[in-house]
N, C-alpha and C positions, 0 to 999 in steps of 0.2 A: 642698352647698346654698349656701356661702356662695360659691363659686366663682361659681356661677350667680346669685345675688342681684349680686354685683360686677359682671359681664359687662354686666346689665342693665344697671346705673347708667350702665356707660361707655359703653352705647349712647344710653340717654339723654340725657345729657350732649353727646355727640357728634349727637343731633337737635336739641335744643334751639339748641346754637352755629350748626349750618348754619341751622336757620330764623334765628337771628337776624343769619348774615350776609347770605341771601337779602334779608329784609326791609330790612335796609342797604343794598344792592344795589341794590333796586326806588326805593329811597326817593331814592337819589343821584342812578337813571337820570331820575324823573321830574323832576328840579328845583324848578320852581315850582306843581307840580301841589298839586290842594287836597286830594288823594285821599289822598297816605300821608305819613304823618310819621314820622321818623327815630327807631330805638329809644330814643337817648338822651333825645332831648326826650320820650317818651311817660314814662319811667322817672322826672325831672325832675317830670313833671305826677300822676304817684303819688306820689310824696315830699311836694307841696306842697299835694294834696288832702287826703292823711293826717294832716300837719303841720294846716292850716287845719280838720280836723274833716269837710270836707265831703261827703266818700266813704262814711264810713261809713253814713249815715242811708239813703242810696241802696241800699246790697248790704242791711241790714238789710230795709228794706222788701219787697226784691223776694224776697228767701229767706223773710221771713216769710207773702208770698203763695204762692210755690213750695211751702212745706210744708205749711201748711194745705189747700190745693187739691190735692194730691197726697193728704197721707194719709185724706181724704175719699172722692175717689176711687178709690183703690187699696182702700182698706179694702171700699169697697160695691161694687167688681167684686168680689171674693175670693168670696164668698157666691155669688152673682149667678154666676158662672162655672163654680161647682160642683154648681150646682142645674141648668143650662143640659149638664153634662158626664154629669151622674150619669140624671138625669130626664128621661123620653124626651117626654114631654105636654109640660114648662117649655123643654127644646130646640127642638122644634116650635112651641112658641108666641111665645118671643123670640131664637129664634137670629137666624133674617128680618129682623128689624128692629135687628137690633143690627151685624148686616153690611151693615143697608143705610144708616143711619146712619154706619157707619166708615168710608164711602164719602165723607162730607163734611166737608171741612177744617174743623174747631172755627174757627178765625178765621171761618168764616161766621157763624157762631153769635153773635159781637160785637153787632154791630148791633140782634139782639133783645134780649141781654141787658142791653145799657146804656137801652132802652126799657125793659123792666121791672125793671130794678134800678139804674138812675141810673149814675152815673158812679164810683161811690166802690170804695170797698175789694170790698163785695160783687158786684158786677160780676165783678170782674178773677177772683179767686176761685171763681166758679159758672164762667165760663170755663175753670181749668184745672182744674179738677173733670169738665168734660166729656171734654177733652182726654184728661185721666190714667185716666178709668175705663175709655172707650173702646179706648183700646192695650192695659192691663190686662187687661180682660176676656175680650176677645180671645186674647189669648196663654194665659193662665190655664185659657179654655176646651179650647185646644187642647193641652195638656198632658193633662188631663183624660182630652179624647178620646183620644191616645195609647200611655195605660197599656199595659202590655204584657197581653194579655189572657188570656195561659196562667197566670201570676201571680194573678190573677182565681179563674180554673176551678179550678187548685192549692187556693186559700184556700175556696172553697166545697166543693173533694175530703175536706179535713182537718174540715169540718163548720163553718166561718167563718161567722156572719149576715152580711147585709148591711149593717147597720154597722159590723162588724168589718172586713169588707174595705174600707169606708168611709176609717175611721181608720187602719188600718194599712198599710192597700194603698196604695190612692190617691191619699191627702193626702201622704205623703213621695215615691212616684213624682212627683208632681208638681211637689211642690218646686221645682226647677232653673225651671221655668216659674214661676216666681210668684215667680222673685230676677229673672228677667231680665225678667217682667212691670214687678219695679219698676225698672229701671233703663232701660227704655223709657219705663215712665211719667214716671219723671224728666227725661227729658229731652225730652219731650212736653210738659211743663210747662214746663220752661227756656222753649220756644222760644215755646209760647202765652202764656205773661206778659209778654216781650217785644213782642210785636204787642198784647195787652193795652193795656200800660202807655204806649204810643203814642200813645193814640185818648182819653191823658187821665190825667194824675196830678202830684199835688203829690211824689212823693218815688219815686226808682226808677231802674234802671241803665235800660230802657227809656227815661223821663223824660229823664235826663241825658244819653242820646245825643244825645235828638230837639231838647232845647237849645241842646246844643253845635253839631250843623249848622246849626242856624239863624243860630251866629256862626262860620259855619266854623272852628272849634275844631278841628281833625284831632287833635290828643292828644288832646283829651277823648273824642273819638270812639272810637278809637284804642283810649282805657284803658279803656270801658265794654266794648267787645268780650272784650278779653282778657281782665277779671275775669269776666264771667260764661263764658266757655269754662274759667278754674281753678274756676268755682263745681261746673261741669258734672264735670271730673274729679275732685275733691273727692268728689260724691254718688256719681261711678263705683268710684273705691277704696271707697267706705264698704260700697257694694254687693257687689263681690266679696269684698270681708273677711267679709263676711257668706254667704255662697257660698263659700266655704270653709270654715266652720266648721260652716255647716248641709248641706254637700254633701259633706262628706270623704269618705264612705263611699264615693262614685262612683270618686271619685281612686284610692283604694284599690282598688279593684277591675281600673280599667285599669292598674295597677300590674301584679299577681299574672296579668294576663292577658299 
């Protein structure tokens, strides 16, 4: 295990160096271009953001939109998808419109919500709430649907109600769909607060990009990107640490198989 844990690192390690000679690379070939800037001065421009205070208020902002609008929406698909999975009348009645709705980019959705919810906090938020329930829901349903259904018939052989097979059946088979519901939703979100935050905000990595172009700033550009892609892998490790701990039994199994 540790053999393997090490291996990892040193492939890591060895990604991380070629991107950042690549991006060295490009940055050299373009010379005076306004488009990339060189890692060190990006590195330089996070040191002095830090130092100056001024980064933080930015990543605070946008993760405290990201989380709230996330666990919002993820929370009210979970219900929403098991009633949709379990119940044939509530499948039939909102499946239709929930596929046909996930058919339209949430960024459409902006425009009305900042007409009926102004420009501020709540806006941005009801935005990735749609975002996050939408992918959510979806995924969650289709787990659902999936159950292995001999498991099912088995549980109702041994004399199971239906809400035993409910609870014991279906909600752990599901499982595995409703980690990786959230880690779509998460990243559903990353990307809707960003287009959010665009269209209007006193504090936000969104914000801070669309400032900096306008002085073409290429680090600040630059460093907004890259913190929210570590914000993105950050919520991704949190995620399968979490899928491992509530999925082992899986692992186990293709093990002994």
């Amino acid at each position: 295990m540790k053999k393997k844990d090490s291996s990892k690192l040193i492939w890591c390690a060895v990604s991380v160096t070629l991107f950042l000679l690549v991006w060295q690379a490009v940055a050299m070939t373009s010379g005076g271009s306004i488009v990339m800037a060189r890692p060190a001065a990006v590195f330089r421009k996070l040191i002095e953001k830090i130092a100056d205070g001024t980064l933080w208020p930015h990543v605070g902002s946008s993760l405290f939109r990201v989380i709230v609008g996330f666990t919002i929406g993820f929370t009210c698909s979970i219900p929403v998808a098991f009633l949709m999975g379990w119940y044939g009348p509530v499948r039939n009645l909102f499946a239709p419109w929930v596929q046909f709705i996930r058919n339209i980019p949430p960024l459409a959705y902006i425009p009305l919500v900042i007409l009926g919810a102004g420009v501020g906090e709540k806006a941005k938020i009801i935005v990735i709430v749609i975002a996050s329930f939408l992918v959510s829901v979806v995924t969650i349903y289709q787990g659902v649907c999936n159950v292995d259904v001999t498991l099912i018939k088995a549980a109702r052989v041994l004399g199971a109600s239906s809400k035993d097979i409910f609870l014991t059946v279906v909600i752990p088979a599901s499982t595995p769909f409703i980690l990786v519901a959230a880690r779509l939703g998460l990243s559903s979100s990353l990307t809707t607060l960003i287009a959010a935050e665009l269209t209007g905000a006193s504090r936000g990595l969104g914000m801070m990009i669309q400032k900096a172009q306008s002085y073409y700033d290429r680090e600040t550009m630059l460093l907004g990107i890259l913190v929210i892609g570590v914000i993105g892998i950050i919520f991704e490790r949190i995620v399968y640490f979490l899928e491992r701990r509530l999925t082992g039994w899986q692992e186990t199994q293709g093990q002994q198989k």
